[in-house]
C-alpha positions as a Markdown table, in Angstrom:
| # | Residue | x | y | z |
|---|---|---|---|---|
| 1 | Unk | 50.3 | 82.2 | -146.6 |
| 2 | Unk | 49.4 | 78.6 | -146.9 |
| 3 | Unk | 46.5 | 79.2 | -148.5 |
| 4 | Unk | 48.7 | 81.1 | -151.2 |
| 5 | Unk | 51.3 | 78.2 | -151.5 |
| 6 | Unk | 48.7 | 75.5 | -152.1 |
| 7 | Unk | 47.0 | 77.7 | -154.5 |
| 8 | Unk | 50.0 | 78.1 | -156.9 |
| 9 | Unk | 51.2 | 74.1 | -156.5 |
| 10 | Unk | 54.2 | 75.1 | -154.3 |
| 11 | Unk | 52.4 | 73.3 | -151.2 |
| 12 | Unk | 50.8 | 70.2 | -152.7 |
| 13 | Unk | 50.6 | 66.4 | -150.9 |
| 14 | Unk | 51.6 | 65.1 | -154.5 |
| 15 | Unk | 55.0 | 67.1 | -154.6 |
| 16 | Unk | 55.5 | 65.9 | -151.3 |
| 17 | Unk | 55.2 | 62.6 | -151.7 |
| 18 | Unk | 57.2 | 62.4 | -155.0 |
| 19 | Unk | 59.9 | 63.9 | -153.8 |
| 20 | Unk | 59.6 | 61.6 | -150.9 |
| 21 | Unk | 59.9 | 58.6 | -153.0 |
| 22 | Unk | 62.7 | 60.0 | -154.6 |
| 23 | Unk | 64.7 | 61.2 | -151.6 |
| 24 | Unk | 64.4 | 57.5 | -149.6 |
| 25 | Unk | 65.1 | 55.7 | -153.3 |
| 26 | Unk | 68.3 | 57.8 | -153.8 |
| 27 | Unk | 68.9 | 56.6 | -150.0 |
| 28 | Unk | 68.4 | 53.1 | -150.6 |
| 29 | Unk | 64.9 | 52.0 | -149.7 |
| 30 | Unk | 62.3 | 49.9 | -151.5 |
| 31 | Unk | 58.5 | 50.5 | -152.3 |
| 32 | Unk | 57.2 | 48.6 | -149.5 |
| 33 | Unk | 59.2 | 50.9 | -147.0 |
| 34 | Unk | 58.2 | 54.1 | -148.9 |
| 35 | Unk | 54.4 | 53.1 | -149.1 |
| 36 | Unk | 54.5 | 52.6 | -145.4 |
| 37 | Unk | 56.6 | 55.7 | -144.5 |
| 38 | Unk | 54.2 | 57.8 | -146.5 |
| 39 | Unk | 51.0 | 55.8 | -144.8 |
| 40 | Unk | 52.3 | 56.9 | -141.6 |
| 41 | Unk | 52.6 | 60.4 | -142.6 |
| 42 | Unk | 48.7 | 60.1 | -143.3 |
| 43 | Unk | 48.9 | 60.3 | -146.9 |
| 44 | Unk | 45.9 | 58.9 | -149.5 |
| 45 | Unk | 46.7 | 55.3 | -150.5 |
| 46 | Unk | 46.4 | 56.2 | -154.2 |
| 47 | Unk | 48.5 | 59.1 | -154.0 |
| 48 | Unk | 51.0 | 57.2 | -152.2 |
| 49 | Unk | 50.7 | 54.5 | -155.2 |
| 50 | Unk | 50.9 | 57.6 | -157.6 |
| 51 | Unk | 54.0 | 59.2 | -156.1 |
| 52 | Unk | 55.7 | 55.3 | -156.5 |
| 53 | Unk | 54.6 | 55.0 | -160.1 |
| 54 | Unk | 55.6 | 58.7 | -160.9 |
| 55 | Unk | 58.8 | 58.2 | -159.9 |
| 56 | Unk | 60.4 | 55.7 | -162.4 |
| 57 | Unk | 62.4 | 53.8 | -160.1 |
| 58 | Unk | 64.2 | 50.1 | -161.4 |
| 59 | Unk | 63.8 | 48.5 | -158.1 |
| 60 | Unk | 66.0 | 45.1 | -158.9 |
| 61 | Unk | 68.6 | 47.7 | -159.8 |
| 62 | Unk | 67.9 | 49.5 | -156.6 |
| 63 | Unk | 67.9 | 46.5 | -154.0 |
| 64 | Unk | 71.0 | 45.0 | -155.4 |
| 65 | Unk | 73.0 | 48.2 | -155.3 |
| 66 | Unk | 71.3 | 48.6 | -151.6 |
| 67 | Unk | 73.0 | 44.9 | -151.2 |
| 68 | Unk | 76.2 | 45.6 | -152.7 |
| 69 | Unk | 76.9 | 48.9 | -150.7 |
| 70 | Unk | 76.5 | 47.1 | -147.3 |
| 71 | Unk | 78.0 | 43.8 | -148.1 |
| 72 | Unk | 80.4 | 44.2 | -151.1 |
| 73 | Unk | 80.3 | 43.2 | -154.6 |
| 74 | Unk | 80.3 | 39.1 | -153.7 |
| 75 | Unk | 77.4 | 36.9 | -153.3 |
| 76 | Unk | 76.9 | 35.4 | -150.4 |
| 77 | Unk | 78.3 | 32.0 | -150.1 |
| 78 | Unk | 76.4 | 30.3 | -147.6 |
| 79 | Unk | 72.9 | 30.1 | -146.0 |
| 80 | Unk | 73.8 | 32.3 | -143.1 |
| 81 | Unk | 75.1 | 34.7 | -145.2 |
| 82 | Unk | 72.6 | 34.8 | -147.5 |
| 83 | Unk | 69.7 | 35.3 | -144.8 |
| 84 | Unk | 71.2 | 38.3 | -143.2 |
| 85 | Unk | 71.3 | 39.6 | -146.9 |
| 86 | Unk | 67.5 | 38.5 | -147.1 |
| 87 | Unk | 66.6 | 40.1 | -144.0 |
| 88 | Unk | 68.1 | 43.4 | -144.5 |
| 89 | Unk | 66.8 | 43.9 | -148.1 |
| 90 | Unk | 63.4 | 42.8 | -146.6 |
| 91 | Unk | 63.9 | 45.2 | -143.7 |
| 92 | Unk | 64.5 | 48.1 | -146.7 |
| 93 | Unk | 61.4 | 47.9 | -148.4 |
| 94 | Unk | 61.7 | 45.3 | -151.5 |
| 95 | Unk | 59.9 | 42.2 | -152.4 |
| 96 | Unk | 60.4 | 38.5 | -152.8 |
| 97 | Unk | 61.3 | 39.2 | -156.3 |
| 98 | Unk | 63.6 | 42.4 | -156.2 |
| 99 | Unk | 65.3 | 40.1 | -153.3 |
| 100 | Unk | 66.0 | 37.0 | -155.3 |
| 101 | Unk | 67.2 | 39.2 | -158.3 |
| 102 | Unk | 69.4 | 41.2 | -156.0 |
| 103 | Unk | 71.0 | 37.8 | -154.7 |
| 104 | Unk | 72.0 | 36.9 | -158.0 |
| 105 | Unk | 68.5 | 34.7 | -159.0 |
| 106 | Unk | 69.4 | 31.6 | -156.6 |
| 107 | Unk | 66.8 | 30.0 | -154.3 |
């Protein structure tokens, strides 16, 4: 039977992993998260950096929405604030750059 499913394409690493990136975007998460989530699950690097390409994701868009949802529509005002924003959008997965774009462009 599993033999059959891969044959077709119903059973294929490369659905998997799209559909992967897709679910954990629509959930919030960033590329760096995903890559390692999928690395874990023993996936090929370059179908790991496939599935993340594949699936056209604007990832500014995505980290300042993932910001927004847990700490309201306001930038932060002070430092404090502002590194618990840092660290949470770090602990989801996005870069230096989505971060800073997410907090509005300020250093």
């Amino acid at each position: 039977v599993l033999e059959q499913l891969q044959g077709d394409g119903s059973l294929s690493e490369e659905r998997f992993a799209e559909a992967y990136v897709r679910q954990r975007c629509g959930r919030g998460y960033g590329p760096i998260r995903i890559r390692q989530e999928l690395r874990e699950r023993g996936l090929d690097a370059e179908l790991v950096s496939a599935a993340l390409a594949a699936v056209e994701t604007p990832w500014r868009t995505l980290a300042e929405t993932a910001r927004r949802k847990k700490f309201g529509e306001e930038p932060p005002e002070d430092f404090e604030a502002r590194a618990r924003q840092m660290r949470f959008l770090n602990y989801r997965g996005f870069d230096e750059n989505q971060i800073r774009a997410a907090l509005g462009g300020r250093d």
